[in-house]
N, C-alpha and C positions, 0 to 999 in steps of 0.2 A: 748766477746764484751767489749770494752771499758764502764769501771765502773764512768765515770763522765757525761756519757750521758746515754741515755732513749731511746727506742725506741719504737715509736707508731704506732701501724699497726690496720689500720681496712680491711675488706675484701666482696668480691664482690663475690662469690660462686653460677655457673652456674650451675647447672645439668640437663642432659639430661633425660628424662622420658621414660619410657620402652614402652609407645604407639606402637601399629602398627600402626596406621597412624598418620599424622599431626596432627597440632593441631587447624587447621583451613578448611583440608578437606580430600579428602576421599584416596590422596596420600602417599605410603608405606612411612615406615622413615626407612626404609636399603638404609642409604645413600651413602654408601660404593660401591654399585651398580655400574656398568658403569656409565659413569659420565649424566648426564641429561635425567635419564631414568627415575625417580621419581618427575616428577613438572607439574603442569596443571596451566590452567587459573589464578586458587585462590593462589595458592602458592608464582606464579611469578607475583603476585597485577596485571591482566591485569583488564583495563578498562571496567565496567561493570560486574566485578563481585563480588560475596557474600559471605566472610567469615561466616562462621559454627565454634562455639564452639566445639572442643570434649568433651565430657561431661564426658570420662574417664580422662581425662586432671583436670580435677575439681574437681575430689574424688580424686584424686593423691595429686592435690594440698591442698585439707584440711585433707587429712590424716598428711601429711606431714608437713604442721602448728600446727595440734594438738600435731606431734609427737616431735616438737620442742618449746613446752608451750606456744605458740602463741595464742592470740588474732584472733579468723577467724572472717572476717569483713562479716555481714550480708546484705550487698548490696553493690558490687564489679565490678567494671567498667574497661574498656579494654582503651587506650589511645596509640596516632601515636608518635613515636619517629621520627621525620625527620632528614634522614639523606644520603648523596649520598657515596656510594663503589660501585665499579664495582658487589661485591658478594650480593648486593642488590638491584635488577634489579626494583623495586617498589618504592623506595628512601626513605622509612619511613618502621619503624618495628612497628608490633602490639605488644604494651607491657601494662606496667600498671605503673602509678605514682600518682594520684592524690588518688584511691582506691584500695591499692593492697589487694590481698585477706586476709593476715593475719600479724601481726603485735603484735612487744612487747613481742616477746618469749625471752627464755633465754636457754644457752647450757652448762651443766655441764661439766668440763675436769678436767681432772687429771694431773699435772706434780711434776715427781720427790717426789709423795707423796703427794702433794700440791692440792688441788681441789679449783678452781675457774668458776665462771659463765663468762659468754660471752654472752650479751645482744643483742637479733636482732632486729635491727629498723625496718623493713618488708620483707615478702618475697608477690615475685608476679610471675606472669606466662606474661609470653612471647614464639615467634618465634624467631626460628634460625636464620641465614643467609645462603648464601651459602659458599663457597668456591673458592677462586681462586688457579688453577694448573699450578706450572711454567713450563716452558722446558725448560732446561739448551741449548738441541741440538737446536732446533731452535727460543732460544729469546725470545720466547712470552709465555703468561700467555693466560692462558682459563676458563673462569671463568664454574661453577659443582653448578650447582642450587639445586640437591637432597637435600641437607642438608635445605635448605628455607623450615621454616613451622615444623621445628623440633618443638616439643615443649620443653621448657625447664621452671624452675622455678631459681630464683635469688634470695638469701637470701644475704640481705644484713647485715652484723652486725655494732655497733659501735667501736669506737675504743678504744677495751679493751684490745688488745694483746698488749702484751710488751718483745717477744722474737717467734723467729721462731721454739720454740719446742711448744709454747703452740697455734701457728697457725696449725701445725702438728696434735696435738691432736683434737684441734676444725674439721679439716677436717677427721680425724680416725670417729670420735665420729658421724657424719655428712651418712658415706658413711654408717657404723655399722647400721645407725635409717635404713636409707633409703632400706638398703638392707632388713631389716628385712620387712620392708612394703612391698617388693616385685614392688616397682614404679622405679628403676631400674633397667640396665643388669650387664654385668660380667667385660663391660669396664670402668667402675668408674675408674678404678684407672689407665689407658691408655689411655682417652681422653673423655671421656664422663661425668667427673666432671673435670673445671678448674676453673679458680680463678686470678680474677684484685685483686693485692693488692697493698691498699693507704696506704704508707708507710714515717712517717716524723721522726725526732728524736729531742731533745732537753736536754738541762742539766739536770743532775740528780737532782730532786727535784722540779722542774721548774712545776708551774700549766697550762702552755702558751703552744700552740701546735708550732710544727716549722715549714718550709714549705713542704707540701706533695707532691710526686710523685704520677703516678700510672702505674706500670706491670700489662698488661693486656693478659689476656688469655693462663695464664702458665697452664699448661695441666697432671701434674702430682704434687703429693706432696712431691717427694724428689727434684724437680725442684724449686717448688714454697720454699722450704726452701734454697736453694743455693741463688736463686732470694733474698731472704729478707736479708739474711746474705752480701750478694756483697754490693745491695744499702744502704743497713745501714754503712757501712763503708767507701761507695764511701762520703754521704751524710757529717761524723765526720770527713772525711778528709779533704771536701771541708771549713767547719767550722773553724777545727784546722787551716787552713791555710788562714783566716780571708776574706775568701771568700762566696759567699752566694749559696744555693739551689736555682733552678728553679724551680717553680711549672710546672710541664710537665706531658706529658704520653710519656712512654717510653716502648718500646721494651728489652723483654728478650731474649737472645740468649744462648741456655745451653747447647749447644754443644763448645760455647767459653766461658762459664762462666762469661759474662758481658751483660751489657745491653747498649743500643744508645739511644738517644732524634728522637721523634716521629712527636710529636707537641705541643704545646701547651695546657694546660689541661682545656677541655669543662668543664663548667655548665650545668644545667637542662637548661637552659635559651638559649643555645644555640640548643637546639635543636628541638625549639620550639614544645612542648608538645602541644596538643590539642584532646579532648575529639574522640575517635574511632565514628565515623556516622555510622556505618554498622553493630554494636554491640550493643544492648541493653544492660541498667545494668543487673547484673544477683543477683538474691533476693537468700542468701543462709538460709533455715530454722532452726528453732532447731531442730526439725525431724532428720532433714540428719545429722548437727552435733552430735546430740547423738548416731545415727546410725552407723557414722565413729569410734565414740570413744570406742562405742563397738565392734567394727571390729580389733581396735587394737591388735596387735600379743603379745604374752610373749617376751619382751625384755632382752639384752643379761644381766641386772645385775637380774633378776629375774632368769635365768635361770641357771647362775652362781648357786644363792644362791639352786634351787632345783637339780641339779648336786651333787653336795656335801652334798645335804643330803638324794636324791633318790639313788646315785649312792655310794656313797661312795669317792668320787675323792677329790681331794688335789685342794684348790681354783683356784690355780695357772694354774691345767691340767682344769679346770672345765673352768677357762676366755678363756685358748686356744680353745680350743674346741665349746667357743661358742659366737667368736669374730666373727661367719660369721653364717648366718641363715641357709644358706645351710648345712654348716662343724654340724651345732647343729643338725639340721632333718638328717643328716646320722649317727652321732652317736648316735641316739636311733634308727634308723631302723637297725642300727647292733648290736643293742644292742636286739632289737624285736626279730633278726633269732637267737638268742640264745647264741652269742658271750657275754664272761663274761664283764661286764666293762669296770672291768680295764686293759683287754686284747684291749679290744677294744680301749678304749684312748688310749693306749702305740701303737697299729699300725696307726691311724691318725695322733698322734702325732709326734714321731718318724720317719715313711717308710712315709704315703704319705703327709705330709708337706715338708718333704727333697723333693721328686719329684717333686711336686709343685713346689719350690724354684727354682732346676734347670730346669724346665720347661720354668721357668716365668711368672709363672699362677697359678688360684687360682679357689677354688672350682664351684664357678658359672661357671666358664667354663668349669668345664667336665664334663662326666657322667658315675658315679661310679655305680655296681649295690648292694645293700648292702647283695642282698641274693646270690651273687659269692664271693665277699669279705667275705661275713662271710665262706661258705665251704674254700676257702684258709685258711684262718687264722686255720680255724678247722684242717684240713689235715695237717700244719707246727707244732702247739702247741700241736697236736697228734704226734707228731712224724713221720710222716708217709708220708712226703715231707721233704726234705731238705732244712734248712731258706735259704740259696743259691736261688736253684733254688724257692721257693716260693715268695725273694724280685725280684724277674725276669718280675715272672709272674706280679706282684702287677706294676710293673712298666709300661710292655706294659699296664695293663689294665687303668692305668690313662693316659698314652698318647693314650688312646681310640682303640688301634690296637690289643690287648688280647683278649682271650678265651671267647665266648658266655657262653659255658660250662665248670666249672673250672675242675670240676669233669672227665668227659671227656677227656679232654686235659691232664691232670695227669696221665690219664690212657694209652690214647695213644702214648703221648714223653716218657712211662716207666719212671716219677719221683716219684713212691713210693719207699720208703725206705724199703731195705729187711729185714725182720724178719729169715734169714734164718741162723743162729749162727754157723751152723755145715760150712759152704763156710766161715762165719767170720773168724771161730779158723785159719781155714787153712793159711789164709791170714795172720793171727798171727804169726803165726808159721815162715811162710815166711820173714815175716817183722824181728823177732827176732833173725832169723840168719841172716839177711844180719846185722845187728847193735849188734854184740857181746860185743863190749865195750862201748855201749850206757845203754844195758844189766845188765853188771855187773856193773857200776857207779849206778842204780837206785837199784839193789840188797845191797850194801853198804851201802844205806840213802840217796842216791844222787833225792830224788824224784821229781826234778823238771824238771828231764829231761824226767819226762812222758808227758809232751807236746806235743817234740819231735815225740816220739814211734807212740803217739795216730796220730799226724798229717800225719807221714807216713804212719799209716792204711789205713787213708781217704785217701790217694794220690792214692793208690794203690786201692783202692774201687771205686775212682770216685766217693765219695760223694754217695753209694747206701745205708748208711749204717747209720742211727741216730746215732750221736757223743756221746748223753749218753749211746748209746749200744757200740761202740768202747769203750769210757772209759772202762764202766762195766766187759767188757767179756776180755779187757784186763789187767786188772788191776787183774782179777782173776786167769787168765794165771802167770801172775807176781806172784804174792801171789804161787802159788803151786808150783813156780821153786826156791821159798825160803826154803823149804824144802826136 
């Protein structure tokens, strides 16, 4: 980024809450469903009817305050956003402004070594909206009400970022609490946390802010940093070239890497806010706040610190390991079926983080068993499966299509490795005549062409045979033709 200007980013951070139903009534939230198979009276604001708190909605949301140093406001009120979209078939959303539940927290991040706070002006609880579906083939848009009544929380922070790596962290650091609370699912990080961000820029040094945009509803966080990076530079251009910013909202588009002008950028004022009639305040006690605060989970920097001193691990494997709540609760249940440690790190690590990656997915979404993974691991590190065919197995078994029984299935594809040295030598034998002057180069000194030797054993074995026993038994074969 251009070193004579600043850039000021506050942000607007949706999340969706792992509820089974709404947050307002008794409607599944698998929104994803055929399109209008999840929505009733209350969902679609029909006339005469009575929004319902979920009351799981409410311990989500002040776990969720506590677990971001927040202020939870002890008498918290629901308020109407008016406003008209086709995907909001009631023309006003039930949200909160005048009492959102918590307020004045602060979020620790890390960059480049560097630790800084991120101050949140409120977080509150609101409904979704729904959704409109286009059809290229015939034209028209159809608006998908399921998504109406999602619940979701909105943390709003100040504008303290001043680069799109420390917007990046803030939202790591965000999805890490969350998930660890379990008010979450597995789609955090493909559409079920997104993020308006108010983004302005101004000279370096300047205490004055400059004029803000807002991107609203960017859906992932390698997007929402392309998003910050474009307009910050669209913004220094418009400057450099002694032109001015619009205050707008604006649309991102990340499959072209640019963004359009939208409309014009609302106020609170425009949207005329006024007090929810159908909602009672809701009185939160110390009772329950104390209650949530000791419900609170061991978070990942604590578990870091007992990793590396229960386990033995290298800080570094100990952070991997327990940057996800889930990835942390399987490496000690494989660590429980008897698997050593730091065997265990080195296969999360290592085999099923690489599968993940090329999967495009991440622990919350599958389902590992730790008492099969552990007999795998056992059976490779014994010798007595091939690392081959054991990253195989490990593979289908994260894309969920592998052996119930690992044991079993080893037994029956015949992947144990044979103990049976007297068929090895022979194969020896064989091997060392077809490679006479492979032979006499490793007889001379030449020993790096035992590679070689050893890799045509396996070829010729078909992998039945642990590689430290190939070495072993060939290398002793060698030795006794030295003499």
């Amino acid at each position: 980024m251009n070193k004579k200007w600043e850039t000021v980013i506050g942000l607007e951070v949706h999340v969706e809450l792992a509820t089974k139903s709404k947050i307002f009534c008794g409607c599944s939230t698998a929104y994803t469903d055929a399109p209008n198979t999840h929505c009733c009276p209350v969902c679609m604001g029909m006339p005469g009817t009575l929004p319902v708190l979920n009351g799981q909605v409410l311990d989500f949301a002040i776990k969720a305050g506590i677990a971001l140093n927040c202020e939870i406001e002890r008498e918290t009120k629901f308020d109407r956003k008016n406003y008209f979209y086709p995907d909001l078939p009631k023309a006003y959303q039930i949200s909160q402004l005048y009492r959102p539940i918590a307020h004045d927290g602060t979020v620790e991040i890390e960059v480049d070594g560097v630790k800084k706070y991120i101050r949140i002006r409120e977080m509150h609880m609101e409904e979704d909206a729904g959704k409109l579906v286009h059809s290229a083939a015939h034209e028209e848009t159809y608006p998908d009400y399921n998504r109406c009544g999602v619940p979701l929380l909105e943390i709003v922070s100040e504008p303290d970022f001043r680069s799109s790596k420390e917007v990046a962290a803030y939202l790591e650091k965000i999805r890490m609490l969350f998930s660890y609370l379990g008010i979450v699912d597995h789609r955090m990080l493909s559409g079920s946390m997104r993020a308006d961000v108010n983004l302005s820029v101004r000279k370096a040094g300047s205490e004055e802010y400059g004029t803000r945009t807002e991107m609203k509803n960017i859906n992932s966080i390698a997007a929402i940093v392309r998003a910050i990076e474009s307009e910050a530079s669209r913004q220094i251009d418009l400057l450099n070239s002694g032109k001015r910013v619009v205050q707008e909202t604006r649309h991102w588009n990340d499959d072209k890497r640019t963004s359009y002008a939208m409309r014009s950028k609302e106020n609170a004022q425009d949207y005329r806010y006024f007090p929810e009639p159908d909602i009672p305040p809701i009185v939160i006690t110390e009772e329950t706040v104390e209650q949530a605060m000791l419900s609170m989970p061991e978070f990942m920097n604590a578990k870091i610190r007992r990793f590396t001193e229960q386990y033995e691990l290298p800080e570094d494997e100990a952070a991997m390991l327990a940057s996800s709540k889930k990835e942390a609760d399987f490496y000690e249940a494989l660590v429980a079926e008897g698997t050593a440690p730091k065997t265990a790190a080195n296969w999360l690590i290592e085999h099923v983080s690489r599968i993940l990656r090329e999967e495009e997915t991440e622990y919350e979404a599958v389902d590992l068993s730790a008492e099969e993974l552990a007999k795998l691991i056992a059976f490779v590190e014994g010798g007595n499966v091939n690392r081959k065919d054991g990253l195989k197995i490990l593979e289908q078994m994260v894309k969920g299509c592998g052996p119930e029984d690992v044991e079993r299935y080893i037994q029956e594809q015949q992947l144990t490795v044979s103990t049976d040295t007297s068929e090895l030598a022979g194969i020896i034998e064989q091997v060392l005549k077809e490679h006479p002057d492979t032979v006499a180069e490793y007889l001379v000194g030449k020993e790096k062409v035992l590679g070689f030797l050893v890799g045509q054993v396996m070829r010729s074995t078909r992998g039945k045979y642990n590689p430290g026993v190939v070495n072993e038994t060939l290398l002793a074969k060698l030795k006794s033709m030295k003499h």
